[in-house]
N, C-alpha and C positions, 0 to 999 in steps of 0.2 A: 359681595359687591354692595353697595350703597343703598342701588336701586335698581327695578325693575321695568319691564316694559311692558304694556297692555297692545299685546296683538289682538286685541279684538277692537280697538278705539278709532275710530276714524281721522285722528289724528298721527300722520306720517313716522315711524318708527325713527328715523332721522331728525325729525322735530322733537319727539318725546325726549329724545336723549340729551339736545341742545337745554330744552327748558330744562331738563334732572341736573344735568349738572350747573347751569345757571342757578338752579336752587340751592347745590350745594357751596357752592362760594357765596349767596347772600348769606346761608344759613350757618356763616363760618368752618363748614366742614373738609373746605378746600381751601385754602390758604391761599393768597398771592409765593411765588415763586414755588410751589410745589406743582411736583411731576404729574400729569395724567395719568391712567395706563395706557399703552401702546395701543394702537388702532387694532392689531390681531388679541390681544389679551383683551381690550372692552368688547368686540366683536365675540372672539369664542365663548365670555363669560354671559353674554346675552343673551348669546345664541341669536344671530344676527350675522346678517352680510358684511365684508371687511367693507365692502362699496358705501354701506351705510352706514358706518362708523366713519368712514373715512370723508363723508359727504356732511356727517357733523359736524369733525372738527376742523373743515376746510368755512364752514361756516361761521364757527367760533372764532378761528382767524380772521376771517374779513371784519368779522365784530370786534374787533381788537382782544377779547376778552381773554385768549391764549397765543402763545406762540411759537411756531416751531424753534425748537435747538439740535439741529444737526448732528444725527449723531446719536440725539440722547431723548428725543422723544417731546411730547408738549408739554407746556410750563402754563402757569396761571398768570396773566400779567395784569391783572384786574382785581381792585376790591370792591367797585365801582360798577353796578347793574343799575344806574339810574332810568336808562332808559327802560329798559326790561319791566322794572316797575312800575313803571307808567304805563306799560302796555297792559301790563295787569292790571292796574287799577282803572284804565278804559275796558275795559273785558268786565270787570267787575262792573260798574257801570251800565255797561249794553245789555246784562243779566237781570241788574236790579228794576231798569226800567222793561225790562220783557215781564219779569215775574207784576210788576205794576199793571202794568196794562192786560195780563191774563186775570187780574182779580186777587192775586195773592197780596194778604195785606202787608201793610210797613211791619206792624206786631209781629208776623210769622218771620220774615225778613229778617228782620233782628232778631228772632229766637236763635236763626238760624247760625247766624254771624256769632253770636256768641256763644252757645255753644260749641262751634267747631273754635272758638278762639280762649274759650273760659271754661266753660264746662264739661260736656262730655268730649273727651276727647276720641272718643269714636266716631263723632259727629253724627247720632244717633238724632233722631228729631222725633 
Protein backbone atom coordinates (compact mmCIF):
# COMPACT_ATOMS: atom_id res chain seq x y z
CA UNK A 1 0.00 0.00 0.00
CA UNK A 2 1.10 3.67 -0.56
CA UNK A 3 0.52 4.57 2.87
CA UNK A 4 -0.13 4.09 6.28
CA UNK A 5 -1.95 5.40 9.16
CA UNK A 6 -0.92 6.56 12.62
CA UNK A 7 -3.46 5.23 15.18
CA UNK A 8 -1.83 6.90 17.81
CA UNK A 9 -2.49 10.72 16.14
CA UNK A 10 -5.31 12.61 17.16
CA UNK A 11 -6.17 13.20 14.05
CA UNK A 12 -9.47 11.18 12.86
CA UNK A 13 -8.39 7.89 10.81
CA UNK A 14 -11.00 9.03 8.07
CA UNK A 15 -9.17 12.36 7.67
CA UNK A 16 -5.75 10.84 7.68
CA UNK A 17 -6.63 8.86 4.70
CA UNK A 18 -8.62 11.77 2.87
CA UNK A 19 -5.35 13.92 3.20
CA UNK A 20 -2.95 10.42 2.06
CA UNK A 21 -4.56 10.21 -0.77
CA UNK A 22 -4.99 13.86 -1.62
CA UNK A 23 -1.14 13.63 -1.28
CA UNK A 24 -0.91 11.13 -3.53
CA UNK A 25 -2.62 12.71 -6.63
CA UNK A 26 -0.67 16.14 -5.87
CA UNK A 27 2.45 14.09 -5.70
CA UNK A 28 1.40 12.59 -9.10
CA UNK A 29 1.16 9.11 -7.73
CA UNK A 30 -2.51 8.86 -8.56
CA UNK A 31 -3.40 9.91 -11.90
CA UNK A 32 -6.59 11.65 -12.97
CA UNK A 33 -8.92 8.65 -14.36
CA UNK A 34 -7.26 5.90 -12.52
CA UNK A 35 -9.13 3.48 -10.09
CA UNK A 36 -8.94 3.56 -6.32
CA UNK A 37 -9.07 0.49 -4.40
CA UNK A 38 -12.39 -0.70 -3.39
CA UNK A 39 -13.59 0.59 0.09
CA UNK A 40 -13.11 -3.37 1.39
CA UNK A 41 -9.52 -3.85 -0.13
CA UNK A 42 -8.29 -0.06 1.36
CA UNK A 43 -10.14 -0.93 4.49
CA UNK A 44 -8.63 -4.62 5.08
CA UNK A 45 -5.19 -3.34 3.75
CA UNK A 46 -5.17 -0.61 6.73
CA UNK A 47 -6.70 -2.57 9.02
CA UNK A 48 -9.51 -0.27 9.38
CA UNK A 49 -13.32 0.01 9.51
CA UNK A 50 -15.12 -0.53 6.07
CA UNK A 51 -17.27 2.53 7.86
CA UNK A 52 -14.26 4.52 7.73
CA UNK A 53 -13.09 3.91 4.46
CA UNK A 54 -16.27 4.31 3.22
CA UNK A 55 -16.74 7.78 5.14
CA UNK A 56 -13.48 8.84 3.25
CA UNK A 57 -14.34 8.33 0.06
CA UNK A 58 -17.98 9.66 0.47
CA UNK A 59 -15.96 12.76 1.43
CA UNK A 60 -13.62 12.85 -1.44
CA UNK A 61 -16.79 12.72 -3.45
CA UNK A 62 -18.48 15.66 -2.03
CA UNK A 63 -14.93 17.36 -2.79
CA UNK A 64 -15.43 16.51 -6.23
CA UNK A 65 -11.80 14.99 -6.18
CA UNK A 66 -13.27 11.27 -7.05
CA UNK A 67 -16.15 9.66 -8.23
CA UNK A 68 -18.21 6.78 -8.12
CA UNK A 69 -18.50 4.43 -11.38
CA UNK A 70 -21.05 1.98 -10.83
CA UNK A 71 -20.14 -1.06 -10.85
CA UNK A 72 -16.42 -0.52 -11.10
CA UNK A 73 -15.41 1.14 -7.96
CA UNK A 74 -13.70 5.05 -7.57
CA UNK A 75 -12.04 7.01 -10.25
CA UNK A 76 -9.81 10.13 -9.66
CA UNK A 77 -11.55 13.00 -11.33
CA UNK A 78 -9.08 15.72 -10.24
CA UNK A 79 -5.57 16.88 -10.98
CA UNK A 80 -6.44 19.91 -9.23
CA UNK A 81 -6.11 20.15 -5.06
CA UNK A 82 -5.82 23.97 -5.16
CA UNK A 83 -7.80 24.26 -2.36
CA UNK A 84 -6.20 21.58 -0.31
CA UNK A 85 -3.12 23.56 -0.70
CA UNK A 86 -4.07 26.47 0.66
CA UNK A 87 -5.44 24.90 3.52
CA UNK A 88 -1.97 23.69 4.07
CA UNK A 89 -0.26 26.59 3.34
CA UNK A 90 -2.70 28.40 6.16
CA UNK A 91 -1.81 25.45 8.52
CA UNK A 92 1.65 26.15 7.81
CA UNK A 93 1.21 29.67 8.57
CA UNK A 94 -0.80 29.20 12.06
CA UNK A 95 2.47 27.00 12.93
CA UNK A 96 5.07 29.43 11.75
CA UNK A 97 3.55 32.15 13.78
CA UNK A 98 2.98 29.73 17.05
CA UNK A 99 6.64 28.67 16.80
CA UNK A 100 7.25 32.89 16.71
CA UNK A 101 5.55 33.81 19.46
CA UNK A 102 6.91 30.70 21.73
CA UNK A 103 10.55 32.15 20.92
CA UNK A 104 11.68 30.01 18.21
CA UNK A 105 13.67 32.03 15.99
CA UNK A 106 12.97 32.66 11.95
CA UNK A 107 16.92 31.08 11.69
CA UNK A 108 15.68 27.66 13.30
CA UNK A 109 12.43 27.95 11.22
CA UNK A 110 14.03 27.96 8.09
CA UNK A 111 16.62 25.37 9.13
CA UNK A 112 13.79 23.53 9.59
CA UNK A 113 11.97 24.14 6.05
CA UNK A 114 14.82 23.33 4.48
CA UNK A 115 16.06 20.55 5.49
CA UNK A 116 13.03 18.59 5.50
CA UNK A 117 12.73 20.26 1.65
CA UNK A 118 16.73 20.23 0.62
CA UNK A 119 18.72 18.55 2.89
CA UNK A 120 18.14 15.76 5.23
CA UNK A 121 15.66 14.21 4.10
CA UNK A 122 14.87 12.43 7.33
CA UNK A 123 14.08 15.70 8.45
CA UNK A 124 16.48 15.22 11.27
CA UNK A 125 17.12 18.87 12.96
Amino acid sequence: MWFAIDFSSHVPVYKQIIDKIKMEIIQGNIKKGEFLPSIRKLAETLGVNLNTVSRAYRELVSEGVIKPVRGEGYIVQTENLENFNRLLLKELENVVEKCLKAGISYETICNIVYKKTRGDKNGNT
